[in-house]
C-alpha positions as CSV (number, residue, x, y, z in Angstrom):
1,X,-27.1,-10.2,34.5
2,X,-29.2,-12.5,36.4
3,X,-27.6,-14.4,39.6
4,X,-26.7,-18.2,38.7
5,X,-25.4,-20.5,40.8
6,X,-21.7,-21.0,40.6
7,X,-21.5,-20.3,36.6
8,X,-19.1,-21.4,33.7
9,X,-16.3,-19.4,33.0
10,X,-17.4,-16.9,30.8
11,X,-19.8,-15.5,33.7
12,X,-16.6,-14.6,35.3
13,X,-14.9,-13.3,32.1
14,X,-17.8,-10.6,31.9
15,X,-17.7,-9.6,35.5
16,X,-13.9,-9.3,35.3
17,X,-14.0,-7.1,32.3
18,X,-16.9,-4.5,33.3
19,X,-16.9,-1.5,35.9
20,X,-19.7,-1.9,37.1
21,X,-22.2,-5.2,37.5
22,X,-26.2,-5.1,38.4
23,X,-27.4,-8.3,39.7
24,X,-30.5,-8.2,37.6
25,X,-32.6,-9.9,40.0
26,X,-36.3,-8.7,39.3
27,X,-37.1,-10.5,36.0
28,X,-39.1,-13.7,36.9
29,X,-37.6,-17.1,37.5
30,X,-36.8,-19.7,35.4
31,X,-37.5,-23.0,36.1
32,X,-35.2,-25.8,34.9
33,X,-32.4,-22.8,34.3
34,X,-29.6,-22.2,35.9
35,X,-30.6,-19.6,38.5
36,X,-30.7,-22.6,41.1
37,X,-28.3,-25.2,40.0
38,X,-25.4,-25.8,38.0
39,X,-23.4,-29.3,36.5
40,X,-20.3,-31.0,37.6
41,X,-18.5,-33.9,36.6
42,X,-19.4,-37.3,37.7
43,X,-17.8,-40.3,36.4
44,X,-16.8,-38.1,34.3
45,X,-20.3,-37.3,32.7
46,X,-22.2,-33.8,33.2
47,X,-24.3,-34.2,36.3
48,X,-27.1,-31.8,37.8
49,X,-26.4,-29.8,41.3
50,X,-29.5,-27.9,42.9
51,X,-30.1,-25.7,45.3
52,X,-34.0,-26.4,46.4
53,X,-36.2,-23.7,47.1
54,X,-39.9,-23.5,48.7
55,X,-42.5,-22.5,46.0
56,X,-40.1,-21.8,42.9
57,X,-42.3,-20.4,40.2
58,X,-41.9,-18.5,37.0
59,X,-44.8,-16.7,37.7
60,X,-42.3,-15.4,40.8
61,X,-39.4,-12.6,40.6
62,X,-35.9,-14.3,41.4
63,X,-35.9,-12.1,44.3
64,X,-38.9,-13.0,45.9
65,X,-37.9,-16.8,46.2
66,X,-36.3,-18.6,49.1
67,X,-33.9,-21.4,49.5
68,X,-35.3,-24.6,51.6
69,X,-34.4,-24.7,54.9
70,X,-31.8,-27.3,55.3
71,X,-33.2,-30.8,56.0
72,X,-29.9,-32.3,55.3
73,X,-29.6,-31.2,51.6
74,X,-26.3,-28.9,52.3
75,X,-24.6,-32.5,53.6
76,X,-26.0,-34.4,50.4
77,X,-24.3,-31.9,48.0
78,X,-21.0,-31.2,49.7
79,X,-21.0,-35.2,49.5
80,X,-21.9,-35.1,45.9
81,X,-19.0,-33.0,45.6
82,X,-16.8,-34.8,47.3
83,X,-17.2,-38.2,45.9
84,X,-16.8,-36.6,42.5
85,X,-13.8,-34.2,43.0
86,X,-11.5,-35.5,46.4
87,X,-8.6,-37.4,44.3
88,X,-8.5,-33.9,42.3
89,X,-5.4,-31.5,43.7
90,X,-7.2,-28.4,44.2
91,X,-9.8,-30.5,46.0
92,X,-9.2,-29.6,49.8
93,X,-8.6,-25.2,49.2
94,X,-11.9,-25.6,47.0
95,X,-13.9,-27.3,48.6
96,X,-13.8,-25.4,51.6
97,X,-14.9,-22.4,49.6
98,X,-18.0,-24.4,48.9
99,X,-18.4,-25.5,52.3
100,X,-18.4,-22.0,53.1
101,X,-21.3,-21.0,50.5
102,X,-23.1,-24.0,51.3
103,X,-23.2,-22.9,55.5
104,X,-24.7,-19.7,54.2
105,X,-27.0,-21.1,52.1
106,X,-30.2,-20.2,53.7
107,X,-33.0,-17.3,53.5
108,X,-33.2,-15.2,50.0
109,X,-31.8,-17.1,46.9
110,X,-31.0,-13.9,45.6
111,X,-29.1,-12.6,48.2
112,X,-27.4,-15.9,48.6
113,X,-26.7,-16.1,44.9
114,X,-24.8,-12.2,44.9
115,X,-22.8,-12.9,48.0
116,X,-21.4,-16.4,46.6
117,X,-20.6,-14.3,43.6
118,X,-18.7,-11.7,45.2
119,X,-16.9,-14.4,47.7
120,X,-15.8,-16.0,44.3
121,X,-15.1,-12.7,42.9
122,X,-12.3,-12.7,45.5
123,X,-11.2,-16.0,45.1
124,X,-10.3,-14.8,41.3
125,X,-9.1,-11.9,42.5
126,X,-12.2,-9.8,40.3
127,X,-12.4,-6.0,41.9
128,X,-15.2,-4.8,40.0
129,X,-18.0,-3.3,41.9
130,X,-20.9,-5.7,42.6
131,X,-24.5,-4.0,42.7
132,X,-26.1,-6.1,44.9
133,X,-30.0,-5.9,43.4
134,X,-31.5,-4.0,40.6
135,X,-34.4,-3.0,42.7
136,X,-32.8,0.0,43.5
137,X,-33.3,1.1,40.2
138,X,-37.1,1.8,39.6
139,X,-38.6,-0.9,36.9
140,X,-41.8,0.5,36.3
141,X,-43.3,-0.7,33.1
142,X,-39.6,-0.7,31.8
143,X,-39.0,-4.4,29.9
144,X,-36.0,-5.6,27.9
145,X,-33.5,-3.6,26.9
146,X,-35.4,-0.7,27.6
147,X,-35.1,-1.8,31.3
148,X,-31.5,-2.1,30.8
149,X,-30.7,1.3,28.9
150,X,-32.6,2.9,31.9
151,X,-30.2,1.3,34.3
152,X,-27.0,1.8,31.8
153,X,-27.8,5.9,32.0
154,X,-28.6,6.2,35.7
155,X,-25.6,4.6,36.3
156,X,-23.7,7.1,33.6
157,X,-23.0,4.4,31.9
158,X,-20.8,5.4,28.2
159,X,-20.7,1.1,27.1
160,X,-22.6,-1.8,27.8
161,X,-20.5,-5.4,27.6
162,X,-22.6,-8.1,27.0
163,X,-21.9,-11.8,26.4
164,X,-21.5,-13.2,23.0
165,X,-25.8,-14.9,22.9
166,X,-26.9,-11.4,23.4
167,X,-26.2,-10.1,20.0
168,X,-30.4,-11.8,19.3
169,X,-31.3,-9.8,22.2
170,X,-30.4,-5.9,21.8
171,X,-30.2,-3.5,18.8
172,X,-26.9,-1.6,18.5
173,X,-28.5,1.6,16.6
174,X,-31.1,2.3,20.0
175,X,-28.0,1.8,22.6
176,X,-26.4,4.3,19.8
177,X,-28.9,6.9,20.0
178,X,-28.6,7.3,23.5
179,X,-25.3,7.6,23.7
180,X,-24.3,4.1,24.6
181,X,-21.7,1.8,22.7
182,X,-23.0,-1.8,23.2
183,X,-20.4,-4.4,22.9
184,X,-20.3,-7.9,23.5
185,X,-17.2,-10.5,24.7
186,X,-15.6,-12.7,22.3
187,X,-16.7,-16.1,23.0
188,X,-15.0,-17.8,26.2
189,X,-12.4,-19.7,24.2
190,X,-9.9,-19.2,27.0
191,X,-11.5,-21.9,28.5
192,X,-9.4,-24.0,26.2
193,X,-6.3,-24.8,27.9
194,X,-8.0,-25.2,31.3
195,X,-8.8,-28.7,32.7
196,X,-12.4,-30.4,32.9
197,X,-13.7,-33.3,34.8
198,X,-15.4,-34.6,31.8
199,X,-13.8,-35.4,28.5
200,X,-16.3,-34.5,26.0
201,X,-16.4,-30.3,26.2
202,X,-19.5,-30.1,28.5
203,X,-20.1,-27.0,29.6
204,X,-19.8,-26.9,33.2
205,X,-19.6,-24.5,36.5
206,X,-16.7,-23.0,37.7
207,X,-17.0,-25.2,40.5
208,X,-15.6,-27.8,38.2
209,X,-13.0,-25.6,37.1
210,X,-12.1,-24.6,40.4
211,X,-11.6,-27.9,40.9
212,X,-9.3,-29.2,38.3
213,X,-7.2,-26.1,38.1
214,X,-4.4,-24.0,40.0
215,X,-5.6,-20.8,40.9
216,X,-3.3,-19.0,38.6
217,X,-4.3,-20.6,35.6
218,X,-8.4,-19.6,36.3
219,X,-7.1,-16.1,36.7
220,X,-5.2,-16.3,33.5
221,X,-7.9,-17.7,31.6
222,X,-10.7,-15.5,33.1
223,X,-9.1,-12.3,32.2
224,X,-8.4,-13.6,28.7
225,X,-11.1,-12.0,27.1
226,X,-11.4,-9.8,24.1
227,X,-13.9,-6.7,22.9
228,X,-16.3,-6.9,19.6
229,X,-18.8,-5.0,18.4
């Protein structure tokens, strides 16, 4: 998967259900995605968080992008933060997390991006083995889900989880006839249960849910997932 900046749930669902996870961080960037920023609640109402970076550009890998030095911006979002979360009762534990990320916010975005995963990873209690970059495996002229089988088997891999959008993406008979089961998660419906900051379903990072939520309850949730084919 690519590195996004503190994702929704279901991010977390697939890390916590795999073996193994490649930060797939050699495809080019995506502007206006969420490879750099992410939503929160504000007033209630979904509400844009980003992380700038000096010369973004699709025509750029993810991994060849850096964050901004800080001119103040790592203050202006902890404050955004703040202001929208601090009468919340998981506010002080939490935010200190994302202090933490923020005072590390600086050089690579990639490498930022797959150490706030695995720092959050063991905030949820997630063991599964992070690969920190997928440029140790050889792209070539590799694209796809050709790129991907080529990882899956130098890795040894017998399955490939994927979330549930992927089902457009791959075709089940070619990850068959190289010996690979592809399967994807059942939609992230254990997010039902869990508080949000906004009333109205947005879809929102787990920053939110960190937020609004005891710890057990996210853990509960995150490895409520199920198996289809």
């Amino acid at each position: 998967m690519q590195p996004y900046f503190l994702p929704y749930l279901g991010y977390w669902q697939l890390i916590r259900a795999v073996d193994k996870f490649v930060v797939l961080d050699d495809v080019n960037f995506i502007n206006r995605g969420w490879i750099n920023r992410n939503r929160i609640a504000v007033d209630g109402k979904p509400v844009w968080m980003t992380l700038p970076l000096v010369g973004a550009s699709q025509n750029k890998l993810i991994c060849e992008i850096d964050l901004l030095p800080d001119d103040g911006w790592r203050d202006r979002l902890a404050k955004m933060v703040g202001n929208a979360y601090k009468k919340t009762t998981s506010y002080p534990a939490t935010a200190q997390i994302f202090q933490d990320l923020l005072d590390g916010a600086q050089g690579n975005l990639s490498d930022f991006l797959a150490g706030s995963i695995r720092r959050i990873c063991g905030f949820l209690g997630i063991v599964t083995e992070i690969i920190p970059t997928s440029r140790i495996f050889p792209k070539g002229e590799l694209k796809g889900q050709q790129r991907i089988l080529d990882i899956c088997e130098r890795l040894g891999a017998k399955e490939y989880l994927n979330p549930p959008g992927g089902r457009e993406l791959y075709n089940a008979e070619l990850f068959d006839s190289r010996g690979i089961k592809l399967m994807f998660l059942g939609s992230p419906s254990a997010e039902v249960g869990l508080k949000s900051g906004s009333p109205c379903g947005d879809t929102l990072s787990l920053l939110d849910t960190m937020m609004t939520n005891p710890l057990d309850a996210i853990c509960k949730a995150v490895s409520a997932f199920e198996f289809q084919h």
